[in-house]
C-alpha positions in Angstrom: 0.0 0.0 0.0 2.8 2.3 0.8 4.7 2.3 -2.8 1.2 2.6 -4.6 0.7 5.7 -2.3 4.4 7.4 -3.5 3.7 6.4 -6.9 0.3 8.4 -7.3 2.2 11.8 -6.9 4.6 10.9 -8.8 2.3 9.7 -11.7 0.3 13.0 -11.3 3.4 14.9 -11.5 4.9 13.6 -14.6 1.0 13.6 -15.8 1.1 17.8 -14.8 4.8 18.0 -17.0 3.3 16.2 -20.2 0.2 18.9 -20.4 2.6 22.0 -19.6 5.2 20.9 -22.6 2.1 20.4 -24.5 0.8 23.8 -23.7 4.2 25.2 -24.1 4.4 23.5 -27.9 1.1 25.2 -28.6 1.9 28.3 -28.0 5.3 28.2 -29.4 3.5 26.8 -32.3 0.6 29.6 -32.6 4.0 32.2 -32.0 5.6 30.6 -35.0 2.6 30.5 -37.4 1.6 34.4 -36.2 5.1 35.2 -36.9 5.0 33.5 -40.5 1.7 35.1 -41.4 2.9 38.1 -40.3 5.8 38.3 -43.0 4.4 36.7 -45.4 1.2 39.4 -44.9 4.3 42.4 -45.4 5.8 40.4 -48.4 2.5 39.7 -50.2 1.0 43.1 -49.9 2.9 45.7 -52.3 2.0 43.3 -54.9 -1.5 43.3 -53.4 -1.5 47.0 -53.7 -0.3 47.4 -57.0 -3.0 44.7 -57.8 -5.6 46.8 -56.4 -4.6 50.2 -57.6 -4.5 49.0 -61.3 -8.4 49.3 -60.5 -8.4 52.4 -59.0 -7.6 55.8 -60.4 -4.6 58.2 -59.6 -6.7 60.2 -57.1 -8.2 57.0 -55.5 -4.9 55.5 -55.0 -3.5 58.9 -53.8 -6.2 58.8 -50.8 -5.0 55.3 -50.0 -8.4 53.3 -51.1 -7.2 49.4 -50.4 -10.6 48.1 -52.3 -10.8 47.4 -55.9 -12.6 49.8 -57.8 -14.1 50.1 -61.4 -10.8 52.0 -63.8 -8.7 48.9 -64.6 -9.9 48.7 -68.4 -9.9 52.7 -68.5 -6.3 52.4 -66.8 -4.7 49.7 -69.2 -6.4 51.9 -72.7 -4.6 54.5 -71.6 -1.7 52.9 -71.3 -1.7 51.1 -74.3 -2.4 54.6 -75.8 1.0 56.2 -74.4 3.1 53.1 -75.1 4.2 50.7 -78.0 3.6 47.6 -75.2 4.3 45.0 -77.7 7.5 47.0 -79.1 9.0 47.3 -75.2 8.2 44.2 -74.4 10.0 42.7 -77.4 13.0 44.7 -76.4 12.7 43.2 -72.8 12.0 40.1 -73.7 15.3 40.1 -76.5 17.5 41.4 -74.0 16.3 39.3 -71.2 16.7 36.1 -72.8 19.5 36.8 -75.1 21.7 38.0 -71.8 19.9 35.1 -69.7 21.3 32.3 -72.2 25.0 34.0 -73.2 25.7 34.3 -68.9 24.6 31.1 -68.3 27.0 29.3 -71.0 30.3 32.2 -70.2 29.3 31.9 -66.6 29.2 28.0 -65.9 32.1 27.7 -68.3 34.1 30.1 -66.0 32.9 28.2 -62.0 33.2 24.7 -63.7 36.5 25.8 -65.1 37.7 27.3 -61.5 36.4 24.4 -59.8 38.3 21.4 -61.8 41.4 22.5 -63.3 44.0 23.3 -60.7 46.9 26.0 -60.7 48.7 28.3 -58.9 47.1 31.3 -59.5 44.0 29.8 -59.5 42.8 31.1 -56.3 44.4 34.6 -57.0 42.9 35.1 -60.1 39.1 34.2 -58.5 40.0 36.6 -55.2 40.6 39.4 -57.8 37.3 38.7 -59.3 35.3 38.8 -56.1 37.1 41.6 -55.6 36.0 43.8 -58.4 32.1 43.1 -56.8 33.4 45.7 -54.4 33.7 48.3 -57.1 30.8 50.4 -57.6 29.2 50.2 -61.1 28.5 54.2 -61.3 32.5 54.0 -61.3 32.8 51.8 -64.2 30.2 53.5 -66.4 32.6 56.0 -68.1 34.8 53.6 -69.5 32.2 51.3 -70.5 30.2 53.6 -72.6 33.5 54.6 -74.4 34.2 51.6 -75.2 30.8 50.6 -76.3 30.7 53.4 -78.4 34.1 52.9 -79.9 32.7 49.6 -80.7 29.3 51.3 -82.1 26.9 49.2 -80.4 25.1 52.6 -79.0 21.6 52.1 -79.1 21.7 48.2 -79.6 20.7 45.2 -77.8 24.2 44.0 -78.2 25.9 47.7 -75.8 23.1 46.5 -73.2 24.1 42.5 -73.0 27.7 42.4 -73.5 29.0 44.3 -70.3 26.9 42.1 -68.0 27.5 38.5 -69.4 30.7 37.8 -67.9 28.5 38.2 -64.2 31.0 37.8 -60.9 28.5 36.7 -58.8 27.0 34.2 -61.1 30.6 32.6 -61.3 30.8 32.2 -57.7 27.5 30.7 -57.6 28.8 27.9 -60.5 32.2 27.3 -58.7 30.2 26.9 -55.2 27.5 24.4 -56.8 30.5 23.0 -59.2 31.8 21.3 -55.7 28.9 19.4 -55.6 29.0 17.5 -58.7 30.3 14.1 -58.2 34.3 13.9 -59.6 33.6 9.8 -60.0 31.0 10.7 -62.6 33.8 13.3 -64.3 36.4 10.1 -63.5 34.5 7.9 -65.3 33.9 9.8 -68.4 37.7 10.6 -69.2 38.1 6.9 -68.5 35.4 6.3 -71.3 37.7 9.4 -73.7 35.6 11.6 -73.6 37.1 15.0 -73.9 36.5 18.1 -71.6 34.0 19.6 -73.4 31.9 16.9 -73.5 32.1 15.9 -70.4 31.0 19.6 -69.6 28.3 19.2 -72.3 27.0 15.3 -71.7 27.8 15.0 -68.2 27.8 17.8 -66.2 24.6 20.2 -68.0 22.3 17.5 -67.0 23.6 16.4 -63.7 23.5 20.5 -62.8 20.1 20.9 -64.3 18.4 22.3 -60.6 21.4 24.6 -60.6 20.9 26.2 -64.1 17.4 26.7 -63.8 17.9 28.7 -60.1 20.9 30.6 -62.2 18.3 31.2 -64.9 15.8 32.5 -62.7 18.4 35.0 -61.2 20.1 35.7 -64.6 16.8 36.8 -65.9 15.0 38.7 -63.5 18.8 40.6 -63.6 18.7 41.2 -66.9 15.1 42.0 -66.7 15.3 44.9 -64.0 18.1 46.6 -65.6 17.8 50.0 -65.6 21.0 51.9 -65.1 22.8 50.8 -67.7 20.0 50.4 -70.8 18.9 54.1 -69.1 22.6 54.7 -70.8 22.6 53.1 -73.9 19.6 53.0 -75.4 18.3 56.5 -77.0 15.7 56.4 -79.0 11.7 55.2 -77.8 11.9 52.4 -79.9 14.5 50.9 -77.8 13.2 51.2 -74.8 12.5 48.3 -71.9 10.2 48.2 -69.4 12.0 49.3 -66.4 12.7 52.3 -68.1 9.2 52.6 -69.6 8.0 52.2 -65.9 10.5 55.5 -64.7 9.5 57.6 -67.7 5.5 57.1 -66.6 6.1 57.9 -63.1 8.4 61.0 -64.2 6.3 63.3 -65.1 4.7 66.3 -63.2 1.6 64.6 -62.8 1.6 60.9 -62.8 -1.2 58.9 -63.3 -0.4 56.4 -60.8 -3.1 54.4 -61.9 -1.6 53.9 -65.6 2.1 53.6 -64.1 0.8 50.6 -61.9 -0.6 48.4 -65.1 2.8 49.0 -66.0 4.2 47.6 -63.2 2.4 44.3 -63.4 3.2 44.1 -66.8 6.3 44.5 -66.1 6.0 42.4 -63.4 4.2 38.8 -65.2 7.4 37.4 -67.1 9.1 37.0 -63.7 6.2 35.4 -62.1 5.8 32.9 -64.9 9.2 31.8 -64.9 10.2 31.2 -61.3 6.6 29.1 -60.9 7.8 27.1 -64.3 11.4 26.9 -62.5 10.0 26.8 -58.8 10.9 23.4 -57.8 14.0 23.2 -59.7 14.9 27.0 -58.6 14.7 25.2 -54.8 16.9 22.4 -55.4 19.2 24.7 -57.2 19.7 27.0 -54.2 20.0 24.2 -51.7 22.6 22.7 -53.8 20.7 19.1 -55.0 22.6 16.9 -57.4 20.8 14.0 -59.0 
């Protein structure tokens, strides 16, 4: 009778911990998920807005009405009327792709080649190169539109791709993911004779797919955005992209911010469809997957 009497309490008091970790998971729980909604609430809503003031007009969206209102169709006419959309977006659209294609080849040509063949000045080569990301672009502006029009490529697609093919940071990311890929696989296939190049073309493209496609989602919405330098370049209207289209709408003494936000989800669409086309490779890209 005595041990079944000390072993009630003791019951109860493991009974009394069990509920309060419980308790203390829920809440730690109900923290987590109000923290989450919280951010993604802040991330999700400037594209809400701009959603919602395509609707609206300039004075609406001035007084900060957060409904949907009745001037989307009277919004995109008018800027359809002020814009060649399908001219821009076929300037966009070149330079994007174009630029997205020629940095993924120069670029994973460059990490694959830091990462496999072995020097001495290997090392000192690539810490000059990461480097030069410490040098501002405003700095290198001057010499690069000499030299581009020296060339004569002023006012071409080729004066706003060129200078940002050869991309530092893209480099770093194909010599990081490069250290993933599995040498036995790369063993094997000079066993077999096949040559470096194919090996890099056979071998390695299709094992690194995950990792191209998160490069070509960075490489694009890069070439995408640019504004500084095409803002240099590119003189005349019917060259224009759509970041700079964008700026010119809202630079004018009275902006119809209505109009400039049609703009922006134009703008903003190709993105969207190519990171949820790339999404799940995009992931295992970043996280650094080989299959």
């Amino acid at each position: 009778m005595s041990s079944i009497a000390t072993t009630m309490p003791a019951a109860r008091g493991r009974s009394t911990m069990k509920r309060n970790r419980n308790w203390m998971g829920l809440i730690q729980g109900a923290i987590t998920y109000l923290l989450l909604s919280i951010a993604a609430f802040v991330s999700v809503f400037p594209f809400f807005w701009m959603v919602v003031g395509s609707t609206n007009t300039s004075r609406e969206i001035v007084t900060g009405k957060v409904t949907f209102g009745d001037a989307l169709q009277n919004n995109i006419g008018k800027f359809f009327d002020q814009i060649d959309v399908w001219r821009v977006f076929f300037n966009s659209l070149v330079i994007a792709t174009l630029g997205t294609i020629a940095t993924l080849i120069v670029c994973s040509l460059a990490g694959y080649a830091f990462e496999i063949f072995r020097s001495r000045i290997r090392e000192r080569i690539f810490a000059t190169l990461l480097l030069m990301l410490s040098i501002p672009f405003a700095a290198l502006m001057v010499p690069l539109f000499v030299m581009t029009a020296r060339f004569g490529m002023i006012n071409t697609y080729q004066a706003v791709i060129l200078p940002t093919v050869a991309w530092i940071f893209m480099i770093f990311y194909f010599r990081q993911a490069t250290k993933a890929f599995p040498s036995e696989l790369r063993d094997a296939a000079r066993m077999d004779g096949l040559k470096e190049w194919q090996i890099f073309r056979s071998v390695y493209f299709p094992v690194m797919r995950s990792t191209y496609a998160a490069a070509a989602i960075i490489a694009f919405m890069h070439h995408w955005n640019n504004y500084l330098w095409p803002l240099i370049v590119l003189q005349t209207s019917d060259m224009l992209t759509v970041t700079l289209v964008v700026s010119s709408l809202a630079a004018g003494y009275t902006p119809d911010f209505g109009v400039i936000m049609v703009a922006a989800i134009f703008a903003t669409l190709p993105t969207l469809v190519i990171f949820f086309v790339l999404q799940r490779l995009f992931v295992q890209g970043l996280l650094g997957s080989v299959k």
